[in-house]
C-alpha positions in Angstrom: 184.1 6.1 201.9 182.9 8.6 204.4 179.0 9.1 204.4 177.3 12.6 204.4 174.3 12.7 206.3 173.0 16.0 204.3 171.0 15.6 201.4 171.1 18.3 199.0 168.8 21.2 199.5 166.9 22.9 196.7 164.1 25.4 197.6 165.2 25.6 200.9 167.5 28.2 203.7 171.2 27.3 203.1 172.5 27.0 206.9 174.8 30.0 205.6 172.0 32.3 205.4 170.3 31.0 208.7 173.6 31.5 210.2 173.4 35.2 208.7 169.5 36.1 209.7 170.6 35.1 213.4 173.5 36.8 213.4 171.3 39.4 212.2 168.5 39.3 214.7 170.6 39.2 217.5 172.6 42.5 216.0 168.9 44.3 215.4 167.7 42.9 218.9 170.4 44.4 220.8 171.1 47.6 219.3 167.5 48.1 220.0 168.0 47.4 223.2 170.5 49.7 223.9 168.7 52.5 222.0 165.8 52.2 224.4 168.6 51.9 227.6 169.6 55.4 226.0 167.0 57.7 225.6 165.2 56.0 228.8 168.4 57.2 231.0 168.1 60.6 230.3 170.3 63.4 229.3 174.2 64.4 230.6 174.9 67.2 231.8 175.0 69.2 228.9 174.5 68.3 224.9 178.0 67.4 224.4 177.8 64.5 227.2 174.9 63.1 225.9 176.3 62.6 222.4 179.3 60.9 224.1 177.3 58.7 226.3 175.6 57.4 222.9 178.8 56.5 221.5 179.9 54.9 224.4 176.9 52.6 225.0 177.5 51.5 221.0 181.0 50.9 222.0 180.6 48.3 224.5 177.7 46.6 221.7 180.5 46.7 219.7 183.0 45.2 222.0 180.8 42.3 222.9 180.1 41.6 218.7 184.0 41.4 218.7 184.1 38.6 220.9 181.5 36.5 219.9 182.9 36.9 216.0 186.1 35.2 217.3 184.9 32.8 220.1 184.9 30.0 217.2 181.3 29.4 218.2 180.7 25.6 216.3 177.3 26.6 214.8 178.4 30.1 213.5 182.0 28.4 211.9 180.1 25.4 210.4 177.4 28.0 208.4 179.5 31.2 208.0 183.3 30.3 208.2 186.5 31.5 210.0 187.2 33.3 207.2 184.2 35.2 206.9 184.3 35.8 210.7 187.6 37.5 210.9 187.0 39.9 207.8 183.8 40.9 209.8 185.5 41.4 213.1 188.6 43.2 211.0 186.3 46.0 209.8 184.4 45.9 212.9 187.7 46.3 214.9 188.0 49.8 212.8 184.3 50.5 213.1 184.9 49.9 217.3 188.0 52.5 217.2 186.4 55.8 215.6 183.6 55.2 218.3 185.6 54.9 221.3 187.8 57.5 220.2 184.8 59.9 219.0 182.9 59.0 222.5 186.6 59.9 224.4 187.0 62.9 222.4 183.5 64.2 223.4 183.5 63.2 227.1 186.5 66.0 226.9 184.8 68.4 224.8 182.1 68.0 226.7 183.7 68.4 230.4 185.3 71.0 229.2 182.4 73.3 228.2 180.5 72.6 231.3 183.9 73.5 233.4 184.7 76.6 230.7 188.6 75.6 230.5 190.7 74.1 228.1 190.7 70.5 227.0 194.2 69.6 227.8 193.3 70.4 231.1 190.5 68.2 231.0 192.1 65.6 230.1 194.7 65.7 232.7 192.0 66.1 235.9 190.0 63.1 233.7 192.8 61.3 234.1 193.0 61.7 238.2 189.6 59.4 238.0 189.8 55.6 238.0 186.6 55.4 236.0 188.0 57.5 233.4 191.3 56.3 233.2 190.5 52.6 233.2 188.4 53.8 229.7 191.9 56.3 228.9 194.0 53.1 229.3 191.5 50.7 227.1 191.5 53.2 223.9 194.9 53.4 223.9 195.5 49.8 223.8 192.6 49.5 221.1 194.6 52.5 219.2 197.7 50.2 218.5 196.0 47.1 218.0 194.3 49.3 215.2 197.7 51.0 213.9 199.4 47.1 213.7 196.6 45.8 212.1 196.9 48.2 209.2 198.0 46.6 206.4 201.7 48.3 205.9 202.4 47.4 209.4 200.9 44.2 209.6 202.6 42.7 206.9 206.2 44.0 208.2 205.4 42.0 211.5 205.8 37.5 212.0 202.4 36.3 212.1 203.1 35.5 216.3 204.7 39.4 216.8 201.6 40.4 215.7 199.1 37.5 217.6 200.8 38.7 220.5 199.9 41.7 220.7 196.9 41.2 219.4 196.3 39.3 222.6 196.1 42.7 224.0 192.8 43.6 223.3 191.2 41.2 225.8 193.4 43.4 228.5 191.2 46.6 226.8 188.1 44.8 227.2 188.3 44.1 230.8 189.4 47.9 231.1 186.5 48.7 229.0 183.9 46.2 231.3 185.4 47.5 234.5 185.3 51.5 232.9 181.7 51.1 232.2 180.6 49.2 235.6 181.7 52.2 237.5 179.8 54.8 235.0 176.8 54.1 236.9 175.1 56.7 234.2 174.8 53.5 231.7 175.7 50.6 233.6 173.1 51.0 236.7 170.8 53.6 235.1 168.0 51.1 236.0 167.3 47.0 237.4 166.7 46.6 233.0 170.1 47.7 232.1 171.9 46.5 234.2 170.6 43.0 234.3 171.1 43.7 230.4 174.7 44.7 230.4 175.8 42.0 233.0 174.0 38.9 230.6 175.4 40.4 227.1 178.9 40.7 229.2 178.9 37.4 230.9 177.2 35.9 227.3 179.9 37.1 225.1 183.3 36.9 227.5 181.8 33.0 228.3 181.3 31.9 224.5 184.9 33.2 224.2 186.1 31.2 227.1 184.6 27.9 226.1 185.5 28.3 222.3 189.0 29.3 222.6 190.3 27.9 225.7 187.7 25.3 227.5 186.4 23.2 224.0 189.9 22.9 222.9 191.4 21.5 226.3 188.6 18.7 226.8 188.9 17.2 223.4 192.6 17.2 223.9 191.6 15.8 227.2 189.1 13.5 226.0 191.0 12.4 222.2 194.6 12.3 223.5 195.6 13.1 219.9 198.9 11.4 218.8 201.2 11.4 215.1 201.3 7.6 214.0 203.1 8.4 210.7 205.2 10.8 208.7 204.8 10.0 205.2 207.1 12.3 202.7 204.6 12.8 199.4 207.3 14.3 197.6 210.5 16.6 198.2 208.4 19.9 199.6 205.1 18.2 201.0 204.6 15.7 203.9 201.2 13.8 205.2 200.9 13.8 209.2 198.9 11.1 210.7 197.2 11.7 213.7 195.1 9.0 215.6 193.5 9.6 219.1 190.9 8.1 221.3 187.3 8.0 220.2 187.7 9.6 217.3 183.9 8.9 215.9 182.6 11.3 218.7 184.8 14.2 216.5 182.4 16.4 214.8 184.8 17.1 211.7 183.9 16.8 208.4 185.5 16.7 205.0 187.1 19.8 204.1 188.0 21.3 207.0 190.8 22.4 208.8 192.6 22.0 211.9 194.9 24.5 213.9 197.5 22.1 214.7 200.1 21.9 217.4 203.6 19.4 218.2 204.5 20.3 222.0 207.9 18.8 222.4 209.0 19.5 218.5 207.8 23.5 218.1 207.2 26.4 220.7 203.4 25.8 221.8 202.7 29.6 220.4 204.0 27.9 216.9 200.5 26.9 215.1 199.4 26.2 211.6 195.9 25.5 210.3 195.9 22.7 208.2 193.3 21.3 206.2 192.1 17.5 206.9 193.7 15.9 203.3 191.5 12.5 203.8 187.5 11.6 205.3 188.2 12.2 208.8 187.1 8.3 210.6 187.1 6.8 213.6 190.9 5.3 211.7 192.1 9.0 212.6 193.4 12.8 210.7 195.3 13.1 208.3 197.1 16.9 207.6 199.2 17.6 204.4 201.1 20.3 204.0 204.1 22.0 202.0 206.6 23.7 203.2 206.5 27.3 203.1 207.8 28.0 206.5 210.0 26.9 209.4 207.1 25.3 211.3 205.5 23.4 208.1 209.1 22.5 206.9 209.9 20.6 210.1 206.2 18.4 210.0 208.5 15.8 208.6 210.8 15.8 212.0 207.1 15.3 213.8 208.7 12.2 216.5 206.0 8.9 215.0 204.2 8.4 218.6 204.7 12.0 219.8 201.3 14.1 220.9 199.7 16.3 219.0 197.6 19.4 220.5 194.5 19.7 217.7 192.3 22.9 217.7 189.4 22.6 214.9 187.7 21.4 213.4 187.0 24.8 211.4 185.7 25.8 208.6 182.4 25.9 206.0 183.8 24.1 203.6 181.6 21.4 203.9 178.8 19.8 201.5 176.7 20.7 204.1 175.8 23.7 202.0 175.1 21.6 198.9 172.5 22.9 197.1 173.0 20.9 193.5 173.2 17.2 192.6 176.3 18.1 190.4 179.8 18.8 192.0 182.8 20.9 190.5 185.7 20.9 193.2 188.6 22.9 191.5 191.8 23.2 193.4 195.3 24.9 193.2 198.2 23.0 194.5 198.2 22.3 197.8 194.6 23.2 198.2 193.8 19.9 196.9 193.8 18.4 200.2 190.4 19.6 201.7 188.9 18.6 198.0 190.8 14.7 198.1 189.1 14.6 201.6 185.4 15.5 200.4 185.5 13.5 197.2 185.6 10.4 199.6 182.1 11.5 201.2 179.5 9.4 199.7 177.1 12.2 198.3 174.5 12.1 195.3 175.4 13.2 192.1 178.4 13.3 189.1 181.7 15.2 190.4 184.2 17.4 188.3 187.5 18.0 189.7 189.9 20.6 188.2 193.0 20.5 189.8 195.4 23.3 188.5 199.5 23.0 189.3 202.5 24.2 187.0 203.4 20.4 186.3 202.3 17.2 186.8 205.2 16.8 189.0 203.9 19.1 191.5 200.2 17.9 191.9 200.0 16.4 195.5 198.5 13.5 196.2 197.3 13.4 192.4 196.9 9.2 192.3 194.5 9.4 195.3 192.8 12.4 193.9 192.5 9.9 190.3 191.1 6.6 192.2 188.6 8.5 194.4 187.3 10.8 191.3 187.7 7.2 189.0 185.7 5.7 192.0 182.7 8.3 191.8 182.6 7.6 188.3 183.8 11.5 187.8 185.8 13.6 186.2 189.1 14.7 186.4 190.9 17.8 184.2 194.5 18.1 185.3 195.6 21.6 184.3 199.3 22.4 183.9 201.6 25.0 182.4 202.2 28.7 183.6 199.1 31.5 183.3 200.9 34.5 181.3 200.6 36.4 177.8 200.1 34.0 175.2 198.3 31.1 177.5 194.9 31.4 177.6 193.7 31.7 181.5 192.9 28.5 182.6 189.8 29.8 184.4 188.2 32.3 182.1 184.8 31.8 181.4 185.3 30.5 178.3 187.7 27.7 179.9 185.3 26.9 182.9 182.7 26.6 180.3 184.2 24.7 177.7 185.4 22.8 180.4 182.2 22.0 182.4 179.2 23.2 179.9 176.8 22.6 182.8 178.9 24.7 185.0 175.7 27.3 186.0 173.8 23.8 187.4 176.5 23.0 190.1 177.5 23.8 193.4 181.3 25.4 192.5 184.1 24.5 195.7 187.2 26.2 195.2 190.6 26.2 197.1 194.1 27.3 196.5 196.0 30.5 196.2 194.4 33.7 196.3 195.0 34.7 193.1 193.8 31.8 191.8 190.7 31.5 194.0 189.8 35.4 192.7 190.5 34.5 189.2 188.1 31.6 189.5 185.3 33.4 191.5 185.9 36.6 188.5 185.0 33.7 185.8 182.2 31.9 187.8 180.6 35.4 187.9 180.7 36.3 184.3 179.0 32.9 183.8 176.6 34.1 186.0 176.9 30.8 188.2 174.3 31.7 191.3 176.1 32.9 194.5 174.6 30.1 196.6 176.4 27.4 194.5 179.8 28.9 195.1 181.8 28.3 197.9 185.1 29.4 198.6 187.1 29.7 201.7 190.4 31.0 203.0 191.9 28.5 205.4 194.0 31.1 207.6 194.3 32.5 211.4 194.3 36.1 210.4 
């Protein structure tokens, strides 16, 4: 078995909400920063241009939050979770576009009183000035990264359509850096702010870099990932080994994921993240997946010896944030496979796995999932059938009791489909089952 190094914590900071209080202080640190870079800078022109220059000054905080939310940081990922991150930077994303456009709006308004004419005419001698149209150019590319990222749009668009031009809004942040280096009214206003602006800038565009682009290429580099095996589990699911060099050095632990790549069998903008289904070792990774789409359908044409391109790992679903000596893993489906991977960690305390699939025929990987709970000297509740009128729901609070009576005394994991995940996390709440024990997560890119 794998060992975990962490011992259960009672009494003490989870690294979730250490993660949070950072994230915090350096939120609260900053904007006070840049509230004291504002009112030390003096007034615009008139009261209208003042207003603006506020909103604009919170706009480029807010731009630099949005990169560091997605820059995949390890220490922030580990403690908070992708998922986590991406709903934060989703509503912050919204939150960024009614300031930019409030602060655009008013820098018209605003010119427009001082030269007493009409703001259409504004707008068009605005946009005669490179300063002010870089910043024109950036809120328009923010605006329809906004309008396809509403929901009615987003879901009528392929998940790389929409990546694409997501991509776009690194274009509108170097608009938006370049906009507000020549507004020397914010930017070089004093030595403090602009020493301020160029670390923050340099800080958040570099943790971007290295998490997205320069981490990913030197473990490539350095592991020289490769598939060993293709193993068919049944008619729908396949098991992808991967083996590479130095695979100890790896910091990945069980139940995470991976955002996995086959150069050579799919288009290199073609990725899927996939959970680690066993302990990941120094003996290599191993992804298992269903098929629900073209990319995870063909895993199990993956050429035995090809490369592999592995981004990850990701993910806080980890007994790193055990805070219990008793374990209740509950899985749907495919979601088994980050739980079959952490019930090989050697950890303290009894386990309960309930593992919930419309027949026994579909439960992936269910013999491995018996030995290694049989192993642990555990539990194991196999629940079948179809959730409807007449059944009683499977995860209820009078199921997950009756089920696990010492349910409220356990730290709670739980993966598999949405609905499933929200019908669980509705029934651990009616128990009353503390907040701190449950963790759930959403293995996704968006």
């Amino acid at each position: 078995m794998a060992t975990a190094s962490d011992a259960v914590r009672r009494g003490t900071v989870l690294p979730v909400d250490a993660a949070r209080w950072a994230m915090w202080t350096f939120v609260i640190v900053n904007a006070v920063i840049v509230e004291t870079l504002f009112f030390s800078a003096g007034s615009g022109k008139n009261g209208v241009l003042t207003v603006a220059k506020f909103f604009g000054l919170h706009a480029a905080l807010l731009m630099a939050f949005q990169l560091l939310l997605v820059a995949r940081l390890p220490w922030l990922d580990r403690r908070i979770g992708m998922d986590r991150l991406t709903v934060w930077h989703r509503w912050l994303g919204f939150t960024l576009l009614w300031t930019i456009l409030t602060h655009a709006t008013l820098v018209i308004l605003g010119y427009a009183t001082l030269d007493d004419t009409s703001m259409g005419k504004t707008f068009v001698a605005l946009s005669g000035v490179p300063a002010s149209l870089l910043g024109m150019l950036a809120a328009a590319v923010i605006v329809v990264i906004a309008a396809i990222s509403t929901r009615p749009l987003r879901r009528r668009l392929r998940y790389e359509v929409w990546h694409g031009l997501h991509l776009l809004l690194y274009v509108a942040l170097g608009l938006s850096f370049v906009h507000q280096l020549q507004e020397t009214t914010t930017f070089t206003s004093s030595a403090f702010a602009e020493a301020y602006w160029w670390l923050l800038w340099l800080f958040a565009f570099g943790a971007l870099l290295t998490g997205r682009v320069v981490m990913p290429l030197w473990r490539n580099f350095y592991h020289r990932f490769r598939v060993t095996a293709v193993v068919p589990e049944s008619d729908d699911v396949v098991s992808v080994y991967v083996t590479g060099r130095h695979l100890d050095e790896l910091p990945a632990r069980a139940g995470q994921f991976c955002i996995w790549r086959f150069p050579g069998h799919h288009h290199w903008w073609l990725a899927n993240p996939f959970s680690l289904s066993a302990a990941p070792g120094p003996q290599g990774l191993r992804l298992t997946a269903k098929a629900v789409g073209s990319t995870s359908a063909g895993l199990r044409n993956v050429p035995v010896g090809s490369r592999a391109f592995v981004e990850g790992p990701y993910g806080a679903f980890t007994s790193l944030h055990r805070s219990r000596p008793g374990t209740l893993l509950i899985a749907g489906g495919v979601g088994i496979t980050p739980v079959r991977a952490m019930l090989e960690e050697e950890t303290t305390g009894d386990v309960v796995v309930l593992y919930r699939v419309r027949s026994e025929a579909d439960a992936v990987l269910l013999n491995e999932v018996r030995d290694l709970v049989e192993l642990r000297g555990g539990r194991l509740h196999l629940l079948t059938g179809r959730t409807g009128e007449g059944h009683t729901p499977p995860f209820g609070p009078d199921s997950l009791h009756r089920l696990v009576p010492d349910i409220t005394e356990r730290d709670v994991y739980v993966c598999g489909p949405p609905a499933m995940t929200a019908a669980v996390l509705s029934g651990l709440r009616d128990l009353r089952v503390p907040a701190r024990q449950v963790h759930a997560e959403k293995f996704g890119l968006a």
